[in-house]
SERO-358737 format. One line per 10 residues: number of its first residue (from 1); their letters; for each residue x, y, z of C-alpha. Coordinates in pm, 1 decimal. Each point is the difference from the previous one (the first is absolute). Layout:
N
NUM = A = X/Y/Z; ... .
This chain:
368
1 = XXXXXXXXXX = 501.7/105.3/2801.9; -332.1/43.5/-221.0; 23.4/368.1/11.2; 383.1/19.4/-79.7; -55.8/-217.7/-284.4; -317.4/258.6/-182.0; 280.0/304.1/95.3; 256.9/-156.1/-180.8; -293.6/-98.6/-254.3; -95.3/331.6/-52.5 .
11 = XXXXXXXXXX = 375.5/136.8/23.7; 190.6/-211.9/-239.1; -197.2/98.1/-320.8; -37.0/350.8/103.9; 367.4/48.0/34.0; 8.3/-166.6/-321.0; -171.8/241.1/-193.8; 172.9/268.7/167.9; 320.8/-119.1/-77.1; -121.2/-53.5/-381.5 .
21 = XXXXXXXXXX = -113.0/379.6/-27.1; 276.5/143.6/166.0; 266.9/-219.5/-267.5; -227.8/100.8/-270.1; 15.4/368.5/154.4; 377.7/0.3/-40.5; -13.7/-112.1/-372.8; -195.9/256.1/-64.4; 158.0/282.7/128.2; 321.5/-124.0/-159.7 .
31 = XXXXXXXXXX = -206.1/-32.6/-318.1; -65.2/421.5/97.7; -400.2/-79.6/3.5; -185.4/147.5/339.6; -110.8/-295.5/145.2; -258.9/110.7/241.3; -166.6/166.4/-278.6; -8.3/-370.8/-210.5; -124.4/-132.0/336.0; -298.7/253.9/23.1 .
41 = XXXXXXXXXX = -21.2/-48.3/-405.2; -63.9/-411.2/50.9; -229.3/49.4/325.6; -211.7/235.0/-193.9; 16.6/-200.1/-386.8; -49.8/-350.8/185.5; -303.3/94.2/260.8; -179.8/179.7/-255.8; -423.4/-137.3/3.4; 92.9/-153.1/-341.8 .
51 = XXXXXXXXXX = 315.9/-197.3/63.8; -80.1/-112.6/310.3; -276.2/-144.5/-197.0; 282.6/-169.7/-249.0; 251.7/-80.4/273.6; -284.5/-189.5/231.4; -38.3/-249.3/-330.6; 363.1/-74.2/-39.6; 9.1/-13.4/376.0; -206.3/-304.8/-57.2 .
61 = XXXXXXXXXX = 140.1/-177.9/-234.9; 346.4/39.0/199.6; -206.9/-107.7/341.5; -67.1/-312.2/-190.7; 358.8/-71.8/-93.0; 129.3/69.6/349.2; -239.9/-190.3/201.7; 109.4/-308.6/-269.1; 362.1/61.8/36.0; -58.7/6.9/444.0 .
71 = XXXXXXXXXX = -119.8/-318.3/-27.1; 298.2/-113.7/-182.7; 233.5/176.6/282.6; -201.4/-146.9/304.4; 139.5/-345.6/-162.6; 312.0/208.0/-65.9; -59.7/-72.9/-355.1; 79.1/202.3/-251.0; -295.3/43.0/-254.8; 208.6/216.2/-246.3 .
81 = XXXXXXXXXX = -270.1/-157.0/-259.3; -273.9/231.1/79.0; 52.7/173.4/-366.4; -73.0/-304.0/-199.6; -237.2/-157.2/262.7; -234.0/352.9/-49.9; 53.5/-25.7/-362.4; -160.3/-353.9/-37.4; -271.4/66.0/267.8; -112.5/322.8/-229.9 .
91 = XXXXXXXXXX = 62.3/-121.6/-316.9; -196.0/-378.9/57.1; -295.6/243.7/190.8; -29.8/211.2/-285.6; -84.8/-279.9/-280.9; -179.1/-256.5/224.7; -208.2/330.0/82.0; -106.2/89.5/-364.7; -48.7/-346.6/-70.4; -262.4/-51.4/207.8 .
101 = XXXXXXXXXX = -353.6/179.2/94.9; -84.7/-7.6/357.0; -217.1/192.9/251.6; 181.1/310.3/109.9; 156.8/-68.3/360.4; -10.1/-357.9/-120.5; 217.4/105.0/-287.1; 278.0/174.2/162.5; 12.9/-283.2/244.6; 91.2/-185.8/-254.3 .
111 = XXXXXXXXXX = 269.6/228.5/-120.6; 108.0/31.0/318.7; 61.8/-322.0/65.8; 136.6/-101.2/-333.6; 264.0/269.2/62.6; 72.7/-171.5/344.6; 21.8/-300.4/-157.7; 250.1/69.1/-273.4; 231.3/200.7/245.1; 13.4/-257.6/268.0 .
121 = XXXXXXXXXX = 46.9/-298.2/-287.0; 315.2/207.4/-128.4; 135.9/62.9/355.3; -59.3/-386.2/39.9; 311.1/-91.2/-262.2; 238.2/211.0/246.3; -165.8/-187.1/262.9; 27.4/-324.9/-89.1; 371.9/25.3/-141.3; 105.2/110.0/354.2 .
131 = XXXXXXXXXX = -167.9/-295.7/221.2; 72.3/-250.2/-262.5; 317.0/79.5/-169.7; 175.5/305.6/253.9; -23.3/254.8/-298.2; 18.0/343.3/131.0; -344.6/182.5/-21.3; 206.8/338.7/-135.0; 179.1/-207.5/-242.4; -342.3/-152.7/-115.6 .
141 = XXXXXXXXXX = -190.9/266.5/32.7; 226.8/264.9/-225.2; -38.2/-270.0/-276.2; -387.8/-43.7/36.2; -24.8/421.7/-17.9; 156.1/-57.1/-362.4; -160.6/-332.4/-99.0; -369.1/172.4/147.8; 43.4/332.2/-252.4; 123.9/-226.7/-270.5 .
151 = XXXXXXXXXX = -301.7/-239.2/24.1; -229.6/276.7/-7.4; 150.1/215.3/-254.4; -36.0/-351.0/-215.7; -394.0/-80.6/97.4; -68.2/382.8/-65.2; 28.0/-82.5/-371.1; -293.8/75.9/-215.1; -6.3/-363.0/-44.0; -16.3/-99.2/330.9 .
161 = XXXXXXXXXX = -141.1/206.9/297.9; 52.9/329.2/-183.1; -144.9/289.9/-150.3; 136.2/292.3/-211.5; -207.0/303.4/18.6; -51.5/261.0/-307.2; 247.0/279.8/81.9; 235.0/-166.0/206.3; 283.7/-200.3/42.9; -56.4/-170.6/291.4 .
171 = XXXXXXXXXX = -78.7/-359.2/45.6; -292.9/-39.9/280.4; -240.7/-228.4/120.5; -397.6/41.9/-99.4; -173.6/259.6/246.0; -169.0/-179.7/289.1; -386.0/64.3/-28.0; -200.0/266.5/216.5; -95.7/-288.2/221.5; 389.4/-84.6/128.0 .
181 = XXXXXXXXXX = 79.5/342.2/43.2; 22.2/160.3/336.6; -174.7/310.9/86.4; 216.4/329.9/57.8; -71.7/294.1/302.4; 29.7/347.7/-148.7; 217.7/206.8/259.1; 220.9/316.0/-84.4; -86.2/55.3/-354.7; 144.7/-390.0/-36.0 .
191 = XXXXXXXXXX = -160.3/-389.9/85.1; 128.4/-197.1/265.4; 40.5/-419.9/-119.4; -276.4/-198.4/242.3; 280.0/-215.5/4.9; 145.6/159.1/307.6; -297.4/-185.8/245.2; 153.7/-310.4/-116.3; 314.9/86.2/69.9; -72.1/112.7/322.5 .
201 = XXXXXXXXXX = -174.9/-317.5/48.5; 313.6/-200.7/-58.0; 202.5/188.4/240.5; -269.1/-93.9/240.5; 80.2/-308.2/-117.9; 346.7/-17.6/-22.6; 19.5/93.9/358.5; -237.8/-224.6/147.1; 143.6/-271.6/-182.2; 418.5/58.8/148.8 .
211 = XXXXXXXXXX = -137.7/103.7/362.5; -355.0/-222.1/106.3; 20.5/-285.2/-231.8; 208.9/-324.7/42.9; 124.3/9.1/-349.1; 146.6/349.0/76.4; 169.2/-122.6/296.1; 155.6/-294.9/-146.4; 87.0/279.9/-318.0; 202.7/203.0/221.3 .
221 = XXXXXXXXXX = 122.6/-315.1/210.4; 147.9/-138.0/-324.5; 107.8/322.2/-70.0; 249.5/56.5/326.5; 106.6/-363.7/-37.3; -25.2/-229.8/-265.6; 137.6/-287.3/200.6; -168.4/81.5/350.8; -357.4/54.0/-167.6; 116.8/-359.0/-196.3 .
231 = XXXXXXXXXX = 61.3/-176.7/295.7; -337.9/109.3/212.9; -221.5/-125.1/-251.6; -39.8/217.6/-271.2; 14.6/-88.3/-311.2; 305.1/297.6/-160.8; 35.9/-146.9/-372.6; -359.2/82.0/-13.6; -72.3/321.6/180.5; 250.7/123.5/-193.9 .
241 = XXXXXXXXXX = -141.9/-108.7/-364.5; -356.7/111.0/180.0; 131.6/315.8/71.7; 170.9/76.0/-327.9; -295.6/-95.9/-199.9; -241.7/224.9/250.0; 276.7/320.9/-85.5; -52.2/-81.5/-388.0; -373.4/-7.0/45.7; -9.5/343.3/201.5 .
251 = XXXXXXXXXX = 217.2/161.5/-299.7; -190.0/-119.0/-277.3; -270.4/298.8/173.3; 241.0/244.4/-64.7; -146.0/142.2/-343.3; -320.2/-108.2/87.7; -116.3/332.4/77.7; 110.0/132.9/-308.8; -119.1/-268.4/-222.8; -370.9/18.6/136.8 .
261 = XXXXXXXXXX = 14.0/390.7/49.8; 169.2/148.8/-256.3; 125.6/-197.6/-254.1; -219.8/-287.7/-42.8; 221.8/-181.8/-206.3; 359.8/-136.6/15.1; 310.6/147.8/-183.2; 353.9/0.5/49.4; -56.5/369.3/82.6; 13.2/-124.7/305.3 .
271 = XXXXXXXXXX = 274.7/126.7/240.7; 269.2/-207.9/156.2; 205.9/-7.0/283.8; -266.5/-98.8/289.6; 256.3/-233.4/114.5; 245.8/221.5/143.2; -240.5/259.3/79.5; -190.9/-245.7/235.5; 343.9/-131.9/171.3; 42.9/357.7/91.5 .
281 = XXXXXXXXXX = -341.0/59.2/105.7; -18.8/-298.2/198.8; 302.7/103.1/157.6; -82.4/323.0/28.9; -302.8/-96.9/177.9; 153.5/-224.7/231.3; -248.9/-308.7/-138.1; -265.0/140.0/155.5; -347.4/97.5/-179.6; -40.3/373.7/126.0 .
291 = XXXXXXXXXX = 414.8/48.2/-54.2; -18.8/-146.8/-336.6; -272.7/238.0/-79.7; 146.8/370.1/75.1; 323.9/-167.8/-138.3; -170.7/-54.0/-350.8; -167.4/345.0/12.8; 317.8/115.9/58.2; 140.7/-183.1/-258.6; -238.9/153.7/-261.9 .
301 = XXXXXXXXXX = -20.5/364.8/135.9; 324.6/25.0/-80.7; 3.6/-185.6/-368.1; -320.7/245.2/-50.8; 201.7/352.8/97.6; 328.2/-169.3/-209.9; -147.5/238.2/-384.5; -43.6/329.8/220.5; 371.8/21.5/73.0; 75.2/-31.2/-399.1 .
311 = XXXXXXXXXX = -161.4/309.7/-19.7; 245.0/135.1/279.6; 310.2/-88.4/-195.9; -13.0/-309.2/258.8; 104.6/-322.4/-158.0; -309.8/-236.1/112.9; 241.1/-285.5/33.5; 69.5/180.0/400.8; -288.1/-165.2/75.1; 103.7/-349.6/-9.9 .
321 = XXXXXXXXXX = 344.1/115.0/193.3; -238.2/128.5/247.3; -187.0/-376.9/-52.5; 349.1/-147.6/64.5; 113.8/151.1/304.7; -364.7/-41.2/158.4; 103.7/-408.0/-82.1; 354.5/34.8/146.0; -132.7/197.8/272.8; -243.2/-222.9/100.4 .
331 = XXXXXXXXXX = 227.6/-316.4/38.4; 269.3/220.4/188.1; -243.2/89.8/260.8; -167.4/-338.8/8.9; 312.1/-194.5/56.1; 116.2/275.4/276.6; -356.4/-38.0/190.4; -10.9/-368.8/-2.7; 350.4/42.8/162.5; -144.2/189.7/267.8 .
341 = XXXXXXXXXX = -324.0/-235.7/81.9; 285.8/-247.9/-0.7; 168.4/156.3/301.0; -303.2/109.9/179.2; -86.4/-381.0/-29.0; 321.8/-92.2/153.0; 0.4/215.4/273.8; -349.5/-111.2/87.3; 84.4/-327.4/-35.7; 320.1/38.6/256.5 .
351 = XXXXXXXXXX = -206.3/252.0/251.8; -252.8/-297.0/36.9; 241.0/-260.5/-6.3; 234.8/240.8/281.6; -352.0/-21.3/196.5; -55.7/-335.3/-27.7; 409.7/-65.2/141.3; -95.0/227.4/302.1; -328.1/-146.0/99.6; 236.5/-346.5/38.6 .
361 = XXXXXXXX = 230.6/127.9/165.3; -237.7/163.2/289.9; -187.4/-341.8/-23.3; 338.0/-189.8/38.9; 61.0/202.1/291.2; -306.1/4.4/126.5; 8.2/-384.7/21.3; 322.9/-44.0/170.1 .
């Protein structure tokens, strides 16, 4: 049963993908565009020394925001807040880190945490309006993306949190000093954030956590059954308010890496969108660490070879069909594979249970 369950594993998302590029294929032969030769063009653009450098960076910062958005699903929550829950953790890490002078590592601890902090006290409102008052954590959440860029478009003021730099017109934060900024690796003619060993370490984490902890087990428990995990003991209401507020605190790393590597200082430069982008990774990736991983790098070799095909007379926006069917895909083949681990189940269940009738019978028999 193990091994038929890493086939389909391996199976379902492959099939996905090749189901994506063969739609995309059509559209662009109808469009009267070679599409092997766009193929060869992306393979070539996107694993090129130097944007493999740039696609590993985004890679991370969309790692982050699946891995945050997984631990929403394994509660079969819904954390469509990851865009404003990053926003606050980045923003908040940016000015408590240039207001204060710390040691370095001590520093960025600091900023690290903050940026925890902030992210998991934002996911905490969604949190806390579902356990206490059965609000919806999409409905909540959509409204705390918009109340989260407001609030920080207002403390970005020069009056406030915010700085206006000579030759510019955008608002940012001040620059963090040398001391919370996080070193770089050259590689490829490009750097490489540092940031990537920590978010390796929290898919370490994050895995250890759902499969050898008791807190994970009780996670997914309350997450198959709300009402069967209540009545064994565990406290729901609060696993899932834990849970949410643990999801929040894992986004609010998303920009970390740029913020301490790049950057150094907050703006609403910033991209959006994490949100979606880490429900699809996270399904993508099946919830798991490794899955979530090539999922995200797949996620931003493709938004890095999107300009090339401009050049082509390729309208970039192909890309996020291709994006789209990869989603669709995905939850086609899911949804047909957990059919068939259904069955197999069945008919294991009723070849052991036929067994079990025979062995009864002979006894029966045997006795009179």
């Amino acid at each position: 049963m193990t091994k038929s369950r890493v086939f389909w594993a391996v199976v379902a998302p492959t099939a996905a993908i090749f189901t994506s590029l063969l739609f995309t294929y059509i559209i662009l032969k109808i469009r009267g565009v070679d599409p092997i030769e766009m193929f060869r063009l992306m393979i070539s653009y996107g694993f090129d020394p130097r944007n493999l450098v740039s696609e590993l960076n985004q890679t991370v910062a969309y790692y982050m925001a699946g891995v945050a958005a997984a631990i929403g699903f394994k509660m079969l929550l819904f954390n469509i807040g990851i865009d404003g829950q990053y926003r606050m953790g980045a923003f908040f890490g940016a000015v408590v880190g240039a207001a204060v002078s710390l040691p370095p590592i001590l520093h960025v601890l600091v900023i690290i945490l903050t940026a925890m902090l902030a992210g998991g006290a934002w996911a905490a409102i969604a949190g806390y309006l579902k356990v206490k008052r059965g609000v919806s954590e999409v409905i909540s959440n959509i409204m705390l993306n918009f109340i989260a860029a407001a609030l920080i478009a207002f403390l970005l003021s020069p009056s406030i949190f915010g700085i206006l730099p000579e030759g510019t017109q955008v608002l940012q934060t001040r620059s963090i000093p040398t001391s919370g900024r996080m070193p770089t690796i050259k590689a490829f003619d490009g750097e490489i954030y540092t940031f990537l060993f920590l978010a390796i370490f929290v898919g370490v984490a994050y895995w250890i956590m759902l499969n050898k902890t008791v807190f994970g087990f009780n996670l997914r428990a309350t997450g198959l059954s709300f009402r069967a995990a209540r009545s064994s003991g565990v406290n729901a209401p609060g696993m899932i308010f834990v849970t949410t507020v643990l999801s929040g605190a894992i986004a609010g790393l998303v920009g970390i890496g740029t913020l301490l590597s790049d950057t150094h200082n907050y703006s609403m430069a910033f991209p959006s969108g994490y949100a979606f982008t880490g429900l699809a990774l996270a399904l993508l990736g099946r919830n798991h660490p490794v899955g979530i991983f090539f999922a995200a790098f797949l996620w931003s070799f493709l938004e890095r070879t999107a300009p090339v095909l401009e050049f082509e007379g390729v309208p970039p926006e192909i890309i996020i069909v291709l994006q789209g069917t990869i989603v669709l895909s995905i939850v086609v083949a899911y949804e047909l594979v957990s059919r068939i681990n259904l069955r197999q189940q069945q008919r294991a269940v009723g070849s052991v249970s036929a067994e079990v009738i025979d062995k009864d019978s002979k006894s029966v028999k045997e006795t009179e």
